[in-house]
C-alpha positions as CSV (number, residue, x, y, z in Angstrom):
1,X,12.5,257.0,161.4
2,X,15.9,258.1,161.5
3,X,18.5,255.8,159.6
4,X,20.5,253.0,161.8
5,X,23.4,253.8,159.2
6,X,25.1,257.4,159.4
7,X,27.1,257.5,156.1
8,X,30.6,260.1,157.6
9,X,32.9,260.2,154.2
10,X,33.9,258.7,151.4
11,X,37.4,258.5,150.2
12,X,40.0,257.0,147.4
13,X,42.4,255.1,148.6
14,X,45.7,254.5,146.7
15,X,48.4,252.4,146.8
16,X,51.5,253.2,148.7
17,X,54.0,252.9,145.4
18,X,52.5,253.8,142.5
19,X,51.9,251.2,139.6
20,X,54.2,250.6,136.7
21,X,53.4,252.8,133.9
22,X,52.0,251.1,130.8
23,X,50.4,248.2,131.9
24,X,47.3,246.5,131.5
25,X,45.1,243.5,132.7
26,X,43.4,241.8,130.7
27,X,39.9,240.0,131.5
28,X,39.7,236.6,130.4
29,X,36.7,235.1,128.3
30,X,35.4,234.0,131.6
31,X,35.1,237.1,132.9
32,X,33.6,239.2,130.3
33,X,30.9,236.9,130.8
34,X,30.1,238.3,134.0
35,X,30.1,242.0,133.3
36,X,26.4,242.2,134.0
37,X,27.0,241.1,137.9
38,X,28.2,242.7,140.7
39,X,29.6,241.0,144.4
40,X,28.6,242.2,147.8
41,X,30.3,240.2,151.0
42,X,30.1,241.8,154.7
43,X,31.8,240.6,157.1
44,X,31.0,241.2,160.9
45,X,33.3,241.7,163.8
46,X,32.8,242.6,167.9
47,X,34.7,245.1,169.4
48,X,38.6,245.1,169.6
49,X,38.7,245.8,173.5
50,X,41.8,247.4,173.5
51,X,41.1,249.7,170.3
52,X,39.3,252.9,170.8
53,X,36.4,254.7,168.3
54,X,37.8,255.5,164.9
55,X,41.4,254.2,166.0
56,X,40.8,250.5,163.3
57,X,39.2,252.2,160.9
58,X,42.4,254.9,160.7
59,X,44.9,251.4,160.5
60,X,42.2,249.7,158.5
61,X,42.3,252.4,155.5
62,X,46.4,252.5,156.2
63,X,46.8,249.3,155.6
64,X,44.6,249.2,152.9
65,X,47.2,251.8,151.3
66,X,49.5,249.2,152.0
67,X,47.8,246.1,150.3
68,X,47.3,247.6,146.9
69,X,50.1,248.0,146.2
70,X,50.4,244.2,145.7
71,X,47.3,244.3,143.3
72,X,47.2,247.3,140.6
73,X,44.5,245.7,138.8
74,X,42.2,246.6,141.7
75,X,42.9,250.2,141.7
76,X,42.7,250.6,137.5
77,X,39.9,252.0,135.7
78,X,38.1,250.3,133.1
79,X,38.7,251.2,128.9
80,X,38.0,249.4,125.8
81,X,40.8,248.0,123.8
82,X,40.4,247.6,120.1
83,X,38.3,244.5,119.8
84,X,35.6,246.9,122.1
85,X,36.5,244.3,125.4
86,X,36.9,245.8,128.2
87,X,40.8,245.9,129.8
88,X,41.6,247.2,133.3
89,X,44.7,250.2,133.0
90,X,46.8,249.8,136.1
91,X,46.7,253.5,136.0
92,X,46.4,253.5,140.6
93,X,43.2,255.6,140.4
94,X,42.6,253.6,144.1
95,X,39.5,252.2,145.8
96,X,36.8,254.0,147.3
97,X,36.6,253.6,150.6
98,X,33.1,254.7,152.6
99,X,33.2,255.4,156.6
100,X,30.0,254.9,158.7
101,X,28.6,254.6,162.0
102,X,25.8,252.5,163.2
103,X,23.7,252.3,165.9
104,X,23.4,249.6,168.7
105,X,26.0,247.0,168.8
106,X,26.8,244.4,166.3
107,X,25.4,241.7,168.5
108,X,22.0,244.0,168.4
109,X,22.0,244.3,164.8
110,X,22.6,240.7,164.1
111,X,19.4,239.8,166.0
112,X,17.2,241.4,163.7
113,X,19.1,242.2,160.4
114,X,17.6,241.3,157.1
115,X,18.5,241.9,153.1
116,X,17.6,245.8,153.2
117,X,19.6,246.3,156.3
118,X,22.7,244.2,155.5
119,X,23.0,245.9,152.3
120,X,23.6,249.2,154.0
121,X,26.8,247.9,155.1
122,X,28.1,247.2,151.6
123,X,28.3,250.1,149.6
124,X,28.0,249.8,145.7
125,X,27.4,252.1,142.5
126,X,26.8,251.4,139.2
127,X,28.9,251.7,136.1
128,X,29.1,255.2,135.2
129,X,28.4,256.2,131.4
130,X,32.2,257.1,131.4
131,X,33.6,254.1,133.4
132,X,37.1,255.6,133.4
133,X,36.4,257.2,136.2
134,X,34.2,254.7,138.0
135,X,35.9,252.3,140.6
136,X,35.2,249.0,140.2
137,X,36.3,247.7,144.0
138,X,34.7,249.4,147.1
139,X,35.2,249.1,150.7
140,X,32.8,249.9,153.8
141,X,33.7,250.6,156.7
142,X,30.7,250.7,159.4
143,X,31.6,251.1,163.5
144,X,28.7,250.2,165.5
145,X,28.4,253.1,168.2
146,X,27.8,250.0,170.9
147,X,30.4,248.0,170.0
148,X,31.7,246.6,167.1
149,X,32.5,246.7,163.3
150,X,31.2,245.5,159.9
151,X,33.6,246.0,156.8
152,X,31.4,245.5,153.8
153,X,33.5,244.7,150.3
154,X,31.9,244.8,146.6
155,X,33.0,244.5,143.2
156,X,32.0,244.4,139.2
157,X,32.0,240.4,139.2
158,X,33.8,240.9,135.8
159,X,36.9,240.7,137.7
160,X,36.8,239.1,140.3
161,X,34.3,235.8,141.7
162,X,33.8,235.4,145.1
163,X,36.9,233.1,145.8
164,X,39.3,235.8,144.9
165,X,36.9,238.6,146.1
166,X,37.3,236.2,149.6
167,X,40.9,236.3,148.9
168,X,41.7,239.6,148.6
169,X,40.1,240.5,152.0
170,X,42.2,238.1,153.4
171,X,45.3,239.5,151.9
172,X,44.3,242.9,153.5
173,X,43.5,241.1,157.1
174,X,47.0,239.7,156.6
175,X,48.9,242.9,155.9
176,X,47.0,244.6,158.9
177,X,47.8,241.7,161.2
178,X,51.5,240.9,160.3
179,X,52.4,243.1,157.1
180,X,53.2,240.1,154.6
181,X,50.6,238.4,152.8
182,X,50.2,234.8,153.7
183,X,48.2,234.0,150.2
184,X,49.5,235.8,147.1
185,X,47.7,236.5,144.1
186,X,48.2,236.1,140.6
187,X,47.1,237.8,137.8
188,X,47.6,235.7,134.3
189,X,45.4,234.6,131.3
190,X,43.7,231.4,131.6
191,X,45.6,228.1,131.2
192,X,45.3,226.6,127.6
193,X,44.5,223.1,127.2
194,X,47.5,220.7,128.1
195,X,49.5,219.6,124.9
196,X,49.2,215.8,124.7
197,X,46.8,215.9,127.4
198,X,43.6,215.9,124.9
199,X,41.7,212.2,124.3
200,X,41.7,210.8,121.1
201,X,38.7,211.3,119.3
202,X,37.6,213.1,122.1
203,X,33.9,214.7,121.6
204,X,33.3,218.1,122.9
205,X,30.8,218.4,126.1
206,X,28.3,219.7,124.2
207,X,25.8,220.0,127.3
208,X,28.1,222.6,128.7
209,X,28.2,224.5,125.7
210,X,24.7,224.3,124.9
211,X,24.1,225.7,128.2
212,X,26.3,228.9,127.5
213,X,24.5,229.0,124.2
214,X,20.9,229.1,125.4
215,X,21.9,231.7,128.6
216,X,23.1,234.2,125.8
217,X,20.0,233.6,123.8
218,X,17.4,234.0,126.6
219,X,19.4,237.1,127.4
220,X,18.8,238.8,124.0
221,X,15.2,237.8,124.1
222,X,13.8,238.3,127.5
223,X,15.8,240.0,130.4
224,X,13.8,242.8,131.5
225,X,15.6,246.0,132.4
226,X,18.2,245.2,135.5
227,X,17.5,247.4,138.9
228,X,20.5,246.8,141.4
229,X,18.0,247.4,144.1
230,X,16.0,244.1,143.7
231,X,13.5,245.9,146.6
232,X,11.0,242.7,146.4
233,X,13.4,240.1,146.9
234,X,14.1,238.9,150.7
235,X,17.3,236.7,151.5
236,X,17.1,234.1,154.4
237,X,20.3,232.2,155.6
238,X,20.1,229.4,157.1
239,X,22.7,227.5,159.3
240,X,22.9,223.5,159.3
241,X,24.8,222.1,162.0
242,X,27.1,219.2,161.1
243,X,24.6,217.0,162.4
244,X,21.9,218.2,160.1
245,X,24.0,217.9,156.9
246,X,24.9,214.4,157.9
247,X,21.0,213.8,158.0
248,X,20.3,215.3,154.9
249,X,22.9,213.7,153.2
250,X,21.2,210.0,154.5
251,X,18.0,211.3,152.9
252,X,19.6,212.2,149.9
253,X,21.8,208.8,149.3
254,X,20.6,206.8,146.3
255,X,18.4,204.1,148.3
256,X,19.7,200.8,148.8
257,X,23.4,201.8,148.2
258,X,25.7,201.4,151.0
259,X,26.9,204.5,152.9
260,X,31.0,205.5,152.4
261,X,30.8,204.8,148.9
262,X,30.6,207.0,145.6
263,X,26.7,206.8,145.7
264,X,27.0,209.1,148.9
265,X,26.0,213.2,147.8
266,X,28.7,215.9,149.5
267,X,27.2,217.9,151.7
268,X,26.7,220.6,148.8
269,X,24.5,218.1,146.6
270,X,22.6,217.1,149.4
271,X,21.6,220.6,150.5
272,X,21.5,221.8,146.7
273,X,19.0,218.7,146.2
274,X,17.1,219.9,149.5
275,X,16.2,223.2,148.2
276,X,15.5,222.4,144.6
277,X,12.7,219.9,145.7
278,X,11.6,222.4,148.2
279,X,11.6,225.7,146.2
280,X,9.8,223.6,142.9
281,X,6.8,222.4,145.2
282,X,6.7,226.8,146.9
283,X,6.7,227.5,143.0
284,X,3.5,225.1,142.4
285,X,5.1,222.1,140.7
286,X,3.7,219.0,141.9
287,X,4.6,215.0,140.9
288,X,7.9,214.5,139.2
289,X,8.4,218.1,138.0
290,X,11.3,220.1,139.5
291,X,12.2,223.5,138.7
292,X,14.7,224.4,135.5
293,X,18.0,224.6,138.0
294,X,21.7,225.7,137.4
295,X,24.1,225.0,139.5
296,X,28.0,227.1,139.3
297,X,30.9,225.6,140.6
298,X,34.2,226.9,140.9
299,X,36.6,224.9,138.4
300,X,40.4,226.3,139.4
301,X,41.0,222.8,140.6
302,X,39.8,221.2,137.5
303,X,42.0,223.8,135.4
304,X,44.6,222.9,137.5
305,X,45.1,226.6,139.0
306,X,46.2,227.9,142.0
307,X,43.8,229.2,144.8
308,X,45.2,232.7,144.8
309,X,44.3,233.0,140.6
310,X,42.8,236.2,140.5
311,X,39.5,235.9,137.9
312,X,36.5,234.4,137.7
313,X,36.7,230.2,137.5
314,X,33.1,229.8,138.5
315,X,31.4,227.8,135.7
316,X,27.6,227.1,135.0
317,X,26.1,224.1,134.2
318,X,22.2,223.3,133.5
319,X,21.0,220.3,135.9
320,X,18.5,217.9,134.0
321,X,15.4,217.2,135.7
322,X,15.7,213.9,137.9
323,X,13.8,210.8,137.3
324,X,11.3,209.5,139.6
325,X,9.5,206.4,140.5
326,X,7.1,205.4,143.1
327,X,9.4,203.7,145.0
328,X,12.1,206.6,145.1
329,X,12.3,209.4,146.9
330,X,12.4,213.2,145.4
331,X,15.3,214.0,147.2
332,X,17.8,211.0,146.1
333,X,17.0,211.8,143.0
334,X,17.6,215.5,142.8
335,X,21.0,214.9,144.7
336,X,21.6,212.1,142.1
337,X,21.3,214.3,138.9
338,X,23.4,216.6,140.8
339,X,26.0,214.8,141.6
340,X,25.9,213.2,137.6
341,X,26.6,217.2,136.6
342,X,29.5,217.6,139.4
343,X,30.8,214.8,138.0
344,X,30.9,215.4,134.9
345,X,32.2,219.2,135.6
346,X,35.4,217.6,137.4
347,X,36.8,217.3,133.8
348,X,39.2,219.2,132.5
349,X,38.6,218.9,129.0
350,X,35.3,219.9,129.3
351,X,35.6,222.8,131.0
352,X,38.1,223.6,128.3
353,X,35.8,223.0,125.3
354,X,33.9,225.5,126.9
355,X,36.6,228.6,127.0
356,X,37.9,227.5,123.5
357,X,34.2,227.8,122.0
358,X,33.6,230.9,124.1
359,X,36.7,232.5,122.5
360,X,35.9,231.3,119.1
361,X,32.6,232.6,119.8
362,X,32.7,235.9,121.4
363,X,29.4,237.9,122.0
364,X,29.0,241.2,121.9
365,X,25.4,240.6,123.6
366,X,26.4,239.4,127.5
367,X,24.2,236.9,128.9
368,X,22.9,237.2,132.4
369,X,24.0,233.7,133.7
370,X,22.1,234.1,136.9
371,X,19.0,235.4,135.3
372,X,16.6,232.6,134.6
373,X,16.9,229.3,135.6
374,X,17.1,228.4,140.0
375,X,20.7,228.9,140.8
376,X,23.0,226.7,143.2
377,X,26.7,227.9,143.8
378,X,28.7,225.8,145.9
379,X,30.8,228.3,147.6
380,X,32.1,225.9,149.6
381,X,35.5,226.1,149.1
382,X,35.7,229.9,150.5
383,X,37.6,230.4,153.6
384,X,36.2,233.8,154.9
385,X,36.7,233.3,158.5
386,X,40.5,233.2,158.6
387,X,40.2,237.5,157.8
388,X,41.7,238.5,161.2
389,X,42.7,241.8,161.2
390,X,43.8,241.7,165.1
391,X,44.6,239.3,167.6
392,X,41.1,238.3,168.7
393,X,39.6,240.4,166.5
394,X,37.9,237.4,164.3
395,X,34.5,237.3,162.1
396,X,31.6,236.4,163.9
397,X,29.4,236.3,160.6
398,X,30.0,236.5,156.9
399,X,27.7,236.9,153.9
400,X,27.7,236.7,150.5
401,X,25.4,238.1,147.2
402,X,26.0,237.2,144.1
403,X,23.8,240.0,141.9
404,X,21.5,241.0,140.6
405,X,19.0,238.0,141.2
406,X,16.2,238.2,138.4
407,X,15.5,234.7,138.0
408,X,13.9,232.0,140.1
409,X,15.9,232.2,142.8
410,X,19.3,232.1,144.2
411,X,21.0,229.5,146.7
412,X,24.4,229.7,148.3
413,X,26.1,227.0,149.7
414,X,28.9,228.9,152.3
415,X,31.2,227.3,155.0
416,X,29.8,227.7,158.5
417,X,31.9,229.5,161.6
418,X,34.9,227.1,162.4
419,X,34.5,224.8,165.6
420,X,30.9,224.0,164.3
421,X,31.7,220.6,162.4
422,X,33.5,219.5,158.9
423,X,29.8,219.3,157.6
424,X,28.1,222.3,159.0
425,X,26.9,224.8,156.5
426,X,25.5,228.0,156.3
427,X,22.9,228.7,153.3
428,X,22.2,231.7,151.6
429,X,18.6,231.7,149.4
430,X,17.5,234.8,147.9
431,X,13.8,234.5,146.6
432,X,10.5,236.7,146.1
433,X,9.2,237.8,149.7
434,X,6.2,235.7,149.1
435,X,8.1,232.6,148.2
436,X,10.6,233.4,151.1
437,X,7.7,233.4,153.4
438,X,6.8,229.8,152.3
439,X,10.2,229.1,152.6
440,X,10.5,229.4,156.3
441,X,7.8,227.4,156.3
442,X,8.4,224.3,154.1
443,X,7.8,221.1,156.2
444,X,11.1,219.4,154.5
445,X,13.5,222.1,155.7
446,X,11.7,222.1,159.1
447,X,12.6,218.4,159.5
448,X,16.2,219.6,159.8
449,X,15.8,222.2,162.0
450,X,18.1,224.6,160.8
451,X,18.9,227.9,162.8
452,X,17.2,231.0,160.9
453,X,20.3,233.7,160.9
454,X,19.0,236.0,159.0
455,X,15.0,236.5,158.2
456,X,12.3,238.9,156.7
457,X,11.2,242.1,159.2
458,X,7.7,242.0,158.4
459,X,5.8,245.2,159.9
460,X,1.9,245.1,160.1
């Protein structure tokens, strides 16, 4: 059968000025952590009426040109400094940029797109064995031939986490829209802890750190080979309405506590709860067991940075298995011990125990901190939608990966299409086919009724 997705060209794109000789950007501790990963985020658009074939694409890739310029760590190349950590030379090597053509329209695709297709739209290559000339930023471009676009975006997640990654694109639907950037971003070290600002006799959070510990020692001992393909994993998304978070939530409030108070789980614990019961009874674990779960949260505000910092601030944090009782149900509970670790994530000194004993303890071996236990990322906070890159020309449908996924499982928590409600969410699991199937399936998800967006295409 011949391809939907026509690959035309690929090309570098630079930067309009060329960067400052002599200078360098240097990865924090937080993001040598996540060398191992990779981002892929597509977003989807219908047709600018008054735009004709190949015409956005041409101002798309010009003011592309344009944007860079603003960010020369994008468009470096990759060397080691002395230590053998990895430093980005803001030497304007560029972005590779791949043009494509689809077929149908974008509202056609969209019916019946799943993981394998979506991932056409996002191009992505591995690290070469000399990464000095290996791109670590890339940019899809995909027309539909019946109407439409899709601009796919993906990055080594060791410098950049989806909130910047989000950000980024935003700066470059800004500079095609109006030519400024609306949300700048900044390139610095991580903030050290706040003189004065430390507790007296203050004990590290040792949970945190013995959670960092353990991923790096599992990593040395049993990740199997990585494959960027992940070919037997499937990815469903699923979108709650506001009304069906608000639900969930009232399932998952501790019982007996009164609503509007602090025993009430966000809508991220509530749906993060919701899936971790559901995916631990697909796996086989019945009574009070729950699957080992994770969940990463994005910490800027906690570290008291800006939105626009420009690294990874998404932390990981092991989840201890609920308690149950007869009289409880499975759902409180898991949104309770969720909640206890959010809580106890919101502190700044805790997330800075963490980076000091991460730079006091640098590892040559990298864990893979997606790579066993279920994981939960509350992407929340992303703001994907507001990309316009044309009057009217706004995102019908965003998604995200985090990879690879070789562990359990993997569930994203994204903001749903504005106008839909404050709660609404849209909910992004990646699982084995098999368990995906069950998935779809699962009685306690059914009782929300949430709206399949993306499925499996199972042929016979």
């Amino acid at each position: 059968m011949t391809s939907q997705v026509t690959f035309i060209c690929k090309r570098t794109v630079v930067s309009t000025k060329p960067a400052q000789p002599g200078k360098y950007h240097h990865p924090s501790v937080l993001d040598r952590l996540m060398e191992k990963n990779h981002l892929r985020i597509v977003y989807y658009y219908r047709s600018a009426r008054d735009v004709e074939a190949g015409e956005m694409i041409r101002k798309l890739r010009e003011s592309l040109s344009e944007m860079l310029t603003s960010f020369p760590a994008v468009t470096g190349r990759l060397q080691k400094n002395d230590k053998g950590q990895w430093m980005i030379k803001c030497n304007d090597a560029g972005v590779r940029m791949v043009e494509a053509r689809a077929r149908g329209s974008v509202e056609e695709w969209l019916k019946n797109v799943d993981r394998e297709k979506e991932l056409k739209l996002i191009h992505w290559e591995d690290m070469f064995q000399k990464p000095y000339f290996w791109s670590t930023f890339y940019v899809q471009v995909t027309e539909f031939e019946g109407g439409g676009l899709a601009i796919g975006f993906s990055c080594i997640h060791l410098l950049a986490d989806p909130i910047c990654a989000i950000t980024l694109i935003k700066a470059w639907a800004d500079t095609t829209l109006a030519g400024t950037l609306h949300t700048p971003l900044f390139f610095h070290p991580l903030p050290p802890r706040r003189l004065g600002n430390k507790t007296p006799n203050h004990e590290p959070y040792t949970a945190l750190i013995n959670h960092y510990k353990s991923s790096i020692d599992q990593t040395l001992s049993t990740i199997p080979p990585l494959s960027t393909n992940n070919g037997n994993n499937a990815t469903i998304s699923l979108s709650f309405t506001d009304p069906m978070v608000r639900a969930c939530m009232a399932m998952a409030r501790t019982p007996g506590a009164p609503p509007n108070t602090s025993h009430d789980p966000s809508p991220f614990e509530a749906l993060a709860g919701l899936f971790w019961v559901c995916l631990s009874k697909i796996k086989g674990l019945h009574g009070n067991q729950l699957l080992d779960m994770s969940i990463c949260l994005d910490t800027r505000k906690v570290l008291g940075l800006d939105k626009g910092y420009f690294g990874n601030c998404m932390v990981y944090n092991k989840v201890l298995q609920a308690e149950f009782s007869d009289n409880k149900n499975k759902l409180s509970e898991a949104a309770r011990a969720i909640r206890q670790v959010v809580k106890k994530m919101n502190d700044n000194e805790g997330i800075m125990d963490l980076i000091e004993w991460l730079e006091n303890n640098d590892h040559n071996s990298l864990p893979l901190m997606n790579g066993h236990d279920l994981i939960c990322a509350n992407l929340e906070g992303l703001d994907p939608y507001s990309a316009v890159f044309k009057d009217g020309f706004e995102p019908v449908r965003v998604s995200c990966y985090m990879e690879p996924v070789v562990g359990l499982g993997q569930v994203l928590v994204l903001p749903s299409l504005p106008g839909e409600g404050a709660m609404s969410r849209l909910v992004m699991v990646t699982l084995s086919e098999d368990d995906a199937i069950k998935l779809c399936e699962d009685d306690l998800v059914l009782q929300f009724c949430p709206t399949i967006t993306m499925g499996m295409m199972i042929s016979n």
